[in-house]
C-alpha beads as a LAMMPS data file, in Angstrom:
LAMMPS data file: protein, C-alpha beads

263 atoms
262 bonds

1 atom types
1 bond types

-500.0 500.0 xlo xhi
-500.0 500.0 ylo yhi
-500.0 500.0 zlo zhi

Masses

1 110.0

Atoms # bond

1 1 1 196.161 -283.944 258.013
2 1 1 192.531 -283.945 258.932
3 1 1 192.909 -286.660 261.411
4 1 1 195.530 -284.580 263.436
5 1 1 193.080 -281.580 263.043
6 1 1 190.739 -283.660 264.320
7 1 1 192.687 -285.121 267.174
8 1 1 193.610 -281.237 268.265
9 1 1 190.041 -280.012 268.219
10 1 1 189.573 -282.643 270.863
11 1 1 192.090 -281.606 273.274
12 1 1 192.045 -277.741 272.911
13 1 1 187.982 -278.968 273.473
14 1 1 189.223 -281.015 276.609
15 1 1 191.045 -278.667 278.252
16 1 1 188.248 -276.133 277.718
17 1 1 185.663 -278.155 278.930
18 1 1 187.770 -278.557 282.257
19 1 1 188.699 -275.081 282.732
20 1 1 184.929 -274.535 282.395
21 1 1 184.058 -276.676 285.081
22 1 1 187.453 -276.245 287.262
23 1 1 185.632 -273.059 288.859
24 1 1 182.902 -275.087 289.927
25 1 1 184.958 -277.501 291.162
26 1 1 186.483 -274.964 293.819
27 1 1 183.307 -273.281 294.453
28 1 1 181.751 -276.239 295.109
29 1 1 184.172 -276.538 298.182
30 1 1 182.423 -273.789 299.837
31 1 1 179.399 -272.659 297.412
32 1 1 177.830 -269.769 299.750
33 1 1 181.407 -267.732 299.954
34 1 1 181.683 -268.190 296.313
35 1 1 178.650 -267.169 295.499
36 1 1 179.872 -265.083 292.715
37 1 1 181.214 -268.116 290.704
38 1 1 177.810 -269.590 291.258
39 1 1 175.613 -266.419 289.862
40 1 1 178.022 -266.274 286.858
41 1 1 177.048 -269.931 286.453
42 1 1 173.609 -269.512 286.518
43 1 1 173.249 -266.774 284.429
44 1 1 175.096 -268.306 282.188
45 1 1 172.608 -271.910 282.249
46 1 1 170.133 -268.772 282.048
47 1 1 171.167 -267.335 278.762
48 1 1 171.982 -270.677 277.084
49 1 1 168.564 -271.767 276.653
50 1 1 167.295 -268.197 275.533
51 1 1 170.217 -268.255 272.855
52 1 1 168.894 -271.613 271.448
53 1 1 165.313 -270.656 270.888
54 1 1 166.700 -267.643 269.250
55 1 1 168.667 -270.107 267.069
56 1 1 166.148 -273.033 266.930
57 1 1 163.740 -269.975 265.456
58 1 1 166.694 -268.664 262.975
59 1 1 167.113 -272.417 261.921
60 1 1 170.470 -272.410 262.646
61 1 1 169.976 -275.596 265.194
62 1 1 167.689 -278.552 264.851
63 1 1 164.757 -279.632 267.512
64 1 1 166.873 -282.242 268.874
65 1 1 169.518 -279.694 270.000
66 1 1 167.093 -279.220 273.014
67 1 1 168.414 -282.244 274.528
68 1 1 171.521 -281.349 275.094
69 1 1 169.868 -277.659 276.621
70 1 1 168.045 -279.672 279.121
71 1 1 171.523 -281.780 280.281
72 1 1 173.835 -278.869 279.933
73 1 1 171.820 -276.090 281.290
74 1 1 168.250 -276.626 282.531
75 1 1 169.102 -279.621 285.346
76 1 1 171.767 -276.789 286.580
77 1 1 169.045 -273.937 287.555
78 1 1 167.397 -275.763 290.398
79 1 1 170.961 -276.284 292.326
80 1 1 172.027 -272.853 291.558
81 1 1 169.103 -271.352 292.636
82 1 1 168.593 -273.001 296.212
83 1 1 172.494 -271.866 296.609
84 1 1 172.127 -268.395 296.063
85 1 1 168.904 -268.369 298.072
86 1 1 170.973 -270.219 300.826
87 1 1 173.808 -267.645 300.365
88 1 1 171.136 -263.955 300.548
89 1 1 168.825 -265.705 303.443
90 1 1 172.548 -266.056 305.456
91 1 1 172.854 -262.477 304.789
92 1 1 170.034 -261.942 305.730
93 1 1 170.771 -264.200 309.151
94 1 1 174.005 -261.970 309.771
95 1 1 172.401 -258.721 309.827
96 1 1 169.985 -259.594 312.490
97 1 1 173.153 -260.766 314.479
98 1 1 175.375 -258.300 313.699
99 1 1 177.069 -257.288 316.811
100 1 1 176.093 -253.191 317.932
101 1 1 179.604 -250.878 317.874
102 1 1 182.444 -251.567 319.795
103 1 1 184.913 -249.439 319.031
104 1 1 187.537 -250.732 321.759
105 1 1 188.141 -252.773 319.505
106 1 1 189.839 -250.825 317.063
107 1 1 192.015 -248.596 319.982
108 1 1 192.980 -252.320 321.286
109 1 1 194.083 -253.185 317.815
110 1 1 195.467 -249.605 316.773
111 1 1 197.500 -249.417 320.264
112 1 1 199.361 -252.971 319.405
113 1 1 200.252 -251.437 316.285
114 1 1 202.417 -248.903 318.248
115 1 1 200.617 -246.520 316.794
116 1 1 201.098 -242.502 318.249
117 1 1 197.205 -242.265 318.679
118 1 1 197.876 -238.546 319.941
119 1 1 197.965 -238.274 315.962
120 1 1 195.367 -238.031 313.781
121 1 1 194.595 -241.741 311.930
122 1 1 192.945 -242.501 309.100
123 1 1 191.147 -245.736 308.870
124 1 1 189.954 -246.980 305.578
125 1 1 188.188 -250.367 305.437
126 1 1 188.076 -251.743 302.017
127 1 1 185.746 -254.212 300.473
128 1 1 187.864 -257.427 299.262
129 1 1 190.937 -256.811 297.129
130 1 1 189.144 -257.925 293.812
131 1 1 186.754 -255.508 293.937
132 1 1 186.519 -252.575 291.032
133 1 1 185.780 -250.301 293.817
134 1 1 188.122 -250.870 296.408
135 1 1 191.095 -250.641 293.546
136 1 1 189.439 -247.334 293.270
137 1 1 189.414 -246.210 296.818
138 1 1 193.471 -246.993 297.018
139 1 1 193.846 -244.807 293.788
140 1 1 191.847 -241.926 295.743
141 1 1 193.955 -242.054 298.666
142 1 1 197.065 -242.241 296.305
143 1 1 195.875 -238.847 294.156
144 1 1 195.683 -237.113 297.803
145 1 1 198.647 -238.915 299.666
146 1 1 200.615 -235.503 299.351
147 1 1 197.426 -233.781 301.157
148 1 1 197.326 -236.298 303.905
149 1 1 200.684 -235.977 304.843
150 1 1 200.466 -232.597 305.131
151 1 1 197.378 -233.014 307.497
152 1 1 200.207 -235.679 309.086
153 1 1 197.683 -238.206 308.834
154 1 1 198.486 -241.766 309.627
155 1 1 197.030 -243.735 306.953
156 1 1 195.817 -247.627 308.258
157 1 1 194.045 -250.031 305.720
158 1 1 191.587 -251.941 306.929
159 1 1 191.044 -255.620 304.406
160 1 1 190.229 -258.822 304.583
161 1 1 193.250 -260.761 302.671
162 1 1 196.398 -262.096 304.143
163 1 1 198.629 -259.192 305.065
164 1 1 201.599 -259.664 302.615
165 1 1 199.188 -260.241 299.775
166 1 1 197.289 -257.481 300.589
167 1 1 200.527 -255.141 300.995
168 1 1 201.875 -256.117 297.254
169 1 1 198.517 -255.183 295.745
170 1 1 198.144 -252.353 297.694
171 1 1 201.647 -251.088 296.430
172 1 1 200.679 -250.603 292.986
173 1 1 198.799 -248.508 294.303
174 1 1 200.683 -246.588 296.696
175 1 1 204.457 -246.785 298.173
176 1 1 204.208 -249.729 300.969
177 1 1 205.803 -247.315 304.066
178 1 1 203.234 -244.617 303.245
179 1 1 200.655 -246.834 305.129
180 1 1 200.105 -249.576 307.564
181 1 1 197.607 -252.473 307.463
182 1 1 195.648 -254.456 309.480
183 1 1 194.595 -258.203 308.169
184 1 1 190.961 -258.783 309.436
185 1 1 189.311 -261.407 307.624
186 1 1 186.858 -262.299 310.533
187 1 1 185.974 -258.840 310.551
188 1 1 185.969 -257.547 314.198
189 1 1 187.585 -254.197 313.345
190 1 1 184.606 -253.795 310.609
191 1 1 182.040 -255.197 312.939
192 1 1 182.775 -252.348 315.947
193 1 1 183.075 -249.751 313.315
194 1 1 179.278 -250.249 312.428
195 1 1 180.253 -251.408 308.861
196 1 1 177.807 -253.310 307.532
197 1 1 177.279 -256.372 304.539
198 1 1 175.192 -255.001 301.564
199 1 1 171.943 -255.937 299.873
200 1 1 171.832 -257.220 296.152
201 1 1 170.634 -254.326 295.612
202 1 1 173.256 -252.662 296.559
203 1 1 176.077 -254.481 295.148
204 1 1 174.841 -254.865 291.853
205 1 1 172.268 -252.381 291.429
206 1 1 172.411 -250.166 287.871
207 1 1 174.605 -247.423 289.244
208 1 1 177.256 -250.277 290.558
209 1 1 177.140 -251.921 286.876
210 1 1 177.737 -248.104 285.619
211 1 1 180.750 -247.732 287.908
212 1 1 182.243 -250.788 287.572
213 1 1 182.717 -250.233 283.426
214 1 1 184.237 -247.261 284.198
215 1 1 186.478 -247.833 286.720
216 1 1 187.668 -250.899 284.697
217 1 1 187.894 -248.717 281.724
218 1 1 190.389 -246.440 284.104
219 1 1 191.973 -249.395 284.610
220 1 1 191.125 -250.856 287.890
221 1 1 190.567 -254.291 286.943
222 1 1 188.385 -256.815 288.835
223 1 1 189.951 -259.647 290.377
224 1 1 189.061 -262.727 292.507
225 1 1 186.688 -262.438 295.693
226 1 1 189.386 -262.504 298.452
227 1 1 186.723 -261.716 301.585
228 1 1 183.252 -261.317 302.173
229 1 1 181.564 -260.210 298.838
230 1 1 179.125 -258.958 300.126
231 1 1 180.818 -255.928 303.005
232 1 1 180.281 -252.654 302.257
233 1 1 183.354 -250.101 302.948
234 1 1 184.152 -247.296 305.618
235 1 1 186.241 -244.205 306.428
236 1 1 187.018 -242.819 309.969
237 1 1 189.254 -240.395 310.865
238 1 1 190.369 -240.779 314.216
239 1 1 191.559 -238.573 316.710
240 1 1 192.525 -238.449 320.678
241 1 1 190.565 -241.955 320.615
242 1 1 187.340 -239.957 319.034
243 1 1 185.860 -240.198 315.692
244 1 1 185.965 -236.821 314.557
245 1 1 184.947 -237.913 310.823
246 1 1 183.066 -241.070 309.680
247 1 1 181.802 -242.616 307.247
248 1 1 179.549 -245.557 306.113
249 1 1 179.352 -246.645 302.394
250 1 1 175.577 -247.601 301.784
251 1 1 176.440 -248.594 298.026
252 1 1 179.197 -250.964 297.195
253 1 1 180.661 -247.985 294.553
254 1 1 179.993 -245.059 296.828
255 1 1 183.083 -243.112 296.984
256 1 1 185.604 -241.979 299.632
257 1 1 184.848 -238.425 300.827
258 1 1 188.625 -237.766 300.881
259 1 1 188.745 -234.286 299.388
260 1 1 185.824 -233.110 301.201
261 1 1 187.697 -233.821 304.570
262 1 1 191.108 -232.459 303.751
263 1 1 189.409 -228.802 302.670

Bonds

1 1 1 2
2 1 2 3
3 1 3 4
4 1 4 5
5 1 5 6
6 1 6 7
7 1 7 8
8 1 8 9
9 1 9 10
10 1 10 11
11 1 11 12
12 1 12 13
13 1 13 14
14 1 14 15
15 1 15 16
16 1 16 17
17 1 17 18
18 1 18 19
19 1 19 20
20 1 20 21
21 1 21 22
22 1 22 23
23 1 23 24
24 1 24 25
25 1 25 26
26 1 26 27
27 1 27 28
28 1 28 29
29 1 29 30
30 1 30 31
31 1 31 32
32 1 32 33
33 1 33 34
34 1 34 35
35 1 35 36
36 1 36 37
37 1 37 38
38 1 38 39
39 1 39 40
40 1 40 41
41 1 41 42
42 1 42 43
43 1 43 44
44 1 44 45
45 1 45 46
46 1 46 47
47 1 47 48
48 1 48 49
49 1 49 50
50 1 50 51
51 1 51 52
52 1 52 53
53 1 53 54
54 1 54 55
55 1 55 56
56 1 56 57
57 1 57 58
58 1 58 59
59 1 59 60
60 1 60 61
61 1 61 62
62 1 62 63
63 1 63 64
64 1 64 65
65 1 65 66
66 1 66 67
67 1 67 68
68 1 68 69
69 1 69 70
70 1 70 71
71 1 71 72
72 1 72 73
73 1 73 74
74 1 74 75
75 1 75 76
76 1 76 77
77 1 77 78
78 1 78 79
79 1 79 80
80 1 80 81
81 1 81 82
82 1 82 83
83 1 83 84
84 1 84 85
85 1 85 86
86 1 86 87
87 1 87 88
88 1 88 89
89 1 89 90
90 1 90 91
91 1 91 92
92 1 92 93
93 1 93 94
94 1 94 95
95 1 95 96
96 1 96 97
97 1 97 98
98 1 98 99
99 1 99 100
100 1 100 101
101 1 101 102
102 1 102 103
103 1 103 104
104 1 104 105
105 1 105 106
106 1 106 107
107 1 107 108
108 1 108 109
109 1 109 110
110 1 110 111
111 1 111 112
112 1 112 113
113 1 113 114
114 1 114 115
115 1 115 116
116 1 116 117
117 1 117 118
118 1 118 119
119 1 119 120
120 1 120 121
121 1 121 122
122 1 122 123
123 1 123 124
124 1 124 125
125 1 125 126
126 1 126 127
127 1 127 128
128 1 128 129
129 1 129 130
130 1 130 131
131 1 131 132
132 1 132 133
133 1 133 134
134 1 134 135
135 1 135 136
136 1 136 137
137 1 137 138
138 1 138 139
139 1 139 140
140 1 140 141
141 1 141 142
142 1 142 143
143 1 143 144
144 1 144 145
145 1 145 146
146 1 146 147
147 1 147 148
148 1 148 149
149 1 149 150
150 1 150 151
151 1 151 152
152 1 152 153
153 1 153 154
154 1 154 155
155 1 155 156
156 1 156 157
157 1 157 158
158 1 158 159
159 1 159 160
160 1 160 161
161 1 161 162
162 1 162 163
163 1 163 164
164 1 164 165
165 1 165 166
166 1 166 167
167 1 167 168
168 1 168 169
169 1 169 170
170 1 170 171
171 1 171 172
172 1 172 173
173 1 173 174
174 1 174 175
175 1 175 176
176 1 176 177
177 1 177 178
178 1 178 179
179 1 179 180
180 1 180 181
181 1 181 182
182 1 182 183
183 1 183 184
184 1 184 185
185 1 185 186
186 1 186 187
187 1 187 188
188 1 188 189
189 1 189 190
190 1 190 191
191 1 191 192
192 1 192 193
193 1 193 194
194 1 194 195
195 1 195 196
196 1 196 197
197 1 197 198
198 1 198 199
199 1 199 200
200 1 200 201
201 1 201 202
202 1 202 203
203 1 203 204
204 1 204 205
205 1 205 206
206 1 206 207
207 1 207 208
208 1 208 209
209 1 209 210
210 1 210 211
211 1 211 212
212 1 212 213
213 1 213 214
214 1 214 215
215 1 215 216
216 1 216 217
217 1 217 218
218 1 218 219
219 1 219 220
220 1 220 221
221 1 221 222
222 1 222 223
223 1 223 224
224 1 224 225
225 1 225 226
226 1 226 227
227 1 227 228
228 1 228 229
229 1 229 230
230 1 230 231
231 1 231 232
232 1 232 233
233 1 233 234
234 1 234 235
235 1 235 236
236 1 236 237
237 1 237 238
238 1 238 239
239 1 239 240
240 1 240 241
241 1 241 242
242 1 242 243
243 1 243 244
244 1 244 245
245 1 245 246
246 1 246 247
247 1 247 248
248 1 248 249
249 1 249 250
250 1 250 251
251 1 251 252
252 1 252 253
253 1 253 254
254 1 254 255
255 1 255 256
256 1 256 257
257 1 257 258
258 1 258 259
259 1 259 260
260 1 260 261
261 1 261 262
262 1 262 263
């Protein structure tokens, strides 16, 4: 009985060890656009070593546990490190080369839609679909979508996933022929609105780490990155090919002003 025991603990402590190390595996395909598995990572080689002094100094692990800190977590900091400093100082690159708005762009896209752009549009450019706070932009729009049709606004998302995926997630959300789409995962239609890629700062500043337990205790989940982690989201309302209403998120969980513009 014991040896079977035995011979279990080593499998169930196989297949954990390689769906530990299967996210690295696909990060590792492309490290700087999954960046996020890669600070996860090193926080985690981070916190390791701080949890075995606190257990070397309890007595609960012996001296010669350090070994195995020094294979297992230590060696992992320096490659971790010079990828998330490759990953900000390319964010860093693409702001100063961030192209000045264009917004013919977004009639040229809008008007192959077959759009009626006599009528009044509303464009709302998401952050990518795993985000907390873009779940919670879609449930905004839903809790008003009896407002905006009144207002006989045409509602046009604005993502970066492919379109069908995008249309099944955004349909939990709200029913798929209340809204059209547009799949931009370059980003030109964010790029000629003016929308810009955030700072650290503000993607995971206190008030986003606030936010983002609440919205998942509402229910909005988090999911994988499917985009650029790092763009920020936007809200134009666009009439007789103007911008009579914009908006710019500075913070990755700034809001929607949704109810402000349909008073």
């Amino acid at each position: 009985k014991k040896s079977s025991q035995n011979v279990l603990k080593r499998i169930f402590g196989g297949l954990a060890i390689t769906f530990r190390y299967s996210d690295y595996i696909a990060a590792s395909i492309d490290p700087i656009r999954h960046w996020p598995v890669v600070l996860v990572g090193f926080l985690g080689k981070v916190f390791g070593p701080i949890g075995f002094i606190k257990a070397l100094s309890d007595g609960i692990f012996p001296p010669a546990f350090a070994l195995n800190i020094v294979f297992n977590d230590l060696i992992w900091w320096i490659p971790f490190f010079l990828i998330l400093k490759a990953t900000y100082l390319k964010f860093l690159e693409d702001q100063v080369q961030a192209v000045k708005n264009d917004q013919s762009t977004v009639w040229r896209v809008l008007d192959k839609m077959g759009l009626n752009l006599k009528k009044p549009i509303l464009l709302i450019n998401l952050r990518h679909s795993g985000c907390t706070f873009a779940r919670e932009w879609l449930d905004c729009v839903a809790k008003n979508l009896e407002r905006i049709k009144q207002k006989k606004w045409q509602i046009v998302f604005v993502h970066m996933s492919e379109a069908n995926k995008f249309k099944n997630f955004a349909s939990k959300y709200l029913p798929s022929d209340s809204f059209e789409q547009i799949s931009d995962p370059d980003k030109d239609v964010y790029t000629s609105l003016g929308l810009k890629r955030g700072r650290l700062s503000q993607l995971f500043g206190p008030k986003e780490w606030a936010r983002g337990v609440a919205g998942m205790v509402k229910g909005h989940g988090i999911g994988p990155l499917d985009g650029d982690g790092f763009q920020l989201a936007g809200m134009f309302l666009l009439s007789e090919k103007e911008l009579s209403k914009q908006f710019r998120a500075i913070r990755a969980s700034d809001r929607p002003p949704i109810q402000e513009w349909l008073e």
